[in-house]
N, C-alpha and C positions, 0 to 999 in steps of 0.2 A: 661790586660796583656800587657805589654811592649815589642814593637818589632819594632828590625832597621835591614831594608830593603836594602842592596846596590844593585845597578846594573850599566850597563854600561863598564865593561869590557871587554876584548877579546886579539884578534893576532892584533899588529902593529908591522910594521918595525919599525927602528929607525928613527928616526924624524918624527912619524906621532905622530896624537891626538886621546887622549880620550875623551871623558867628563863622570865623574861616578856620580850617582845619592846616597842617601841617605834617606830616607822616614821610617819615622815614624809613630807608634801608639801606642796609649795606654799612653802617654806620649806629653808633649809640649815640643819645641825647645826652644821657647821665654824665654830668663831670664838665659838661658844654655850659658856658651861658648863653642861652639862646635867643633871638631877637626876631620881629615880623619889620619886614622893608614895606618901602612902597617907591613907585617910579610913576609918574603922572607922564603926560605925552609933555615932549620938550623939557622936561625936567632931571635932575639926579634923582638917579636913588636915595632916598632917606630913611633913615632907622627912627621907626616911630615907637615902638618898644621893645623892652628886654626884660629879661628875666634870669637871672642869676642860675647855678646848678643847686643853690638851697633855698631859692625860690621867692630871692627878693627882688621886688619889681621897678622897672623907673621906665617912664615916659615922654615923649616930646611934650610940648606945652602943646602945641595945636591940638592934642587929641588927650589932653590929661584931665579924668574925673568923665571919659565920654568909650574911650579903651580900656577892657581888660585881659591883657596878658594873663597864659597856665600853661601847664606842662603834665604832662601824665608819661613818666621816666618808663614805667613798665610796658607802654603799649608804644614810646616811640615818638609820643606826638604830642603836638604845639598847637596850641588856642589861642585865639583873638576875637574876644566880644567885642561886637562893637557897636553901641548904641549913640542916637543923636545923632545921627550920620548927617552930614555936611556935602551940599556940591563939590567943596573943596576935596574933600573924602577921594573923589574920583581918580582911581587910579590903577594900576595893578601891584598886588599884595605880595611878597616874597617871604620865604622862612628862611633864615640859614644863622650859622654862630654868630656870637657878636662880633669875631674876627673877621665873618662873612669869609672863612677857608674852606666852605664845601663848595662842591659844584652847583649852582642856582638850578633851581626846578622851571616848570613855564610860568608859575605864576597864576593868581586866578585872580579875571577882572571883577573890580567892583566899581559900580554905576550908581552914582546917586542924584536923582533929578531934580530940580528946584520945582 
């Protein structure tokens, strides 16, 4: 059975940092280009970045030079630093391909206060 794992979420003010985790099972990352979502309340889902399976990176503009996308193939799991964090930021955070073809995990909120 397949399942993605986020965590690392919480309360920041504006301009603090997160870093969210991603973790896997039941499935391999290797050979995936892998992406972190995010879905604010009343909005889509959107893909704020990826990360290729050889580990090239590309980003939304809203979050590009403030997000950093990683991958670590061996252990499974997906990173998102994320520094300068924005009210806007506020949302909850998703892991899955960039085809978005696994099953979605719960997600972990991130709260950023002005």
């Amino acid at each position: 059975q397949v399942e993605l794992v986020e965590s690392g979420g919480g309360l920041v003010q504006a301009g603090g940092s997160l870093r969210l985790s991603c973790a896997a099972s039941g499935t391999m990352f290797s050979g995936n280009d892998m992406g972190w979502y995010r879905q604010a309340p009343g909005k889509q889902r959107e893909l704020v970045a990826l990360i290729t399976d050889v580990g090239n990176t590309n980003y939304a503009d809203s979050v590009k030079g403030r997000f950093t996308i990683s991958r670590y193939n061996a252990k499974n799991t997906l990173y998102l630093q994320m520094n300068m964090l924005k009210p806007e930021d506020t949302a909850v955070y998703y892991c899955n391909t960039a085809l978005r073809s696994l099953p979605w995990g719960q997600g972990t909120q991130v709260t950023v206060s002005s």
